[in-house]
C-alpha positions, 0 to 999 in steps of 0.5 A: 268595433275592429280592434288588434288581436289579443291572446285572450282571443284565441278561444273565440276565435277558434270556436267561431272558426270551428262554426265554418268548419266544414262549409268554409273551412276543412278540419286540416286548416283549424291547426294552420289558424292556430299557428297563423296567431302564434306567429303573426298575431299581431298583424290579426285583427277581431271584430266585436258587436256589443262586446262579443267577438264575432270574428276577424282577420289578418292583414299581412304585409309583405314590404319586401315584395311591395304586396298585402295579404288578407288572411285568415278573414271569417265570422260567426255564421249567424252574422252572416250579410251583416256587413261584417264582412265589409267593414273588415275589408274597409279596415285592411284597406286602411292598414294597407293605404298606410303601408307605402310599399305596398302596390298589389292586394291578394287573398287566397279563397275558396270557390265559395268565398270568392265572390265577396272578395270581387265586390272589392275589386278583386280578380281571380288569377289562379284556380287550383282543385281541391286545393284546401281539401276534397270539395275545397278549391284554391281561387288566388285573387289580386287587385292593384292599390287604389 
């Protein structure tokens, strides 16, 4: 079940992210993650199987400049090629097809995240080294509203 982010969350969340931590993520951006959810919680959304969180993802959007944003996107390791993943994805999607302002779709990744995100269509325009942290580079990818 996707369901919006809640306060009593947070918890979860940064343990499943600390999970990822280093192989995903480096410790730098645990803090990042914890201010993107006072800020922008309400555009957060988490995943539960069976009633146990397992983890989620924003879908930011930026009318003014007519472009969604997928953020902050993870999930419990041990779930890993559950298409978890996928339905997350289905689910931003959803909640950018409902924003009429919107016509280009980016997400900021890694070099070990990147080839998920071309299985929905996304293309990489940038890369940028070591960018998150030593052995952790940027991969800035778009894609057109469909």
């Amino acid at each position: 079940m996707i369901r919006s982010y809640e306060i009593g969350d947070r918890k979860k969340l940064l343990e499943i992210l600390w999970r990822n931590v280093p192989t995903y993520f480096d410790t730098s951006e645990v803090n990042d993650f914890e201010s993107f959810l006072d800020h922008e919680g309400q555009r957060y959304f988490t995943l539960e199987m069976q009633g146990e969180i397992v983890g989620g993802a924003g879908c930011l959007v930026e009318r003014d400049k007519g472009i969604g944003l997928v953020r902050w996107i993870f999930f419990d390791p041990s779930h890993t090629g559950s298409g978890l993943g996928k339905a997350m994805m289905e689910h931003c999607m959803g909640v950018f097809k409902s924003e009429a302002a919107i016509r280009k779709l980016v997400v900021n990744t890694s070099q070990l995240s990147y080839r998920f995100f071309e299985k929905f269509g996304y293309k990489v325009v940038k890369v940028q080294k070591e960018y998150w942290a030593p052995g952790l580079d940027l991969y800035l990818m778009e894609r057109g509203l469909d």
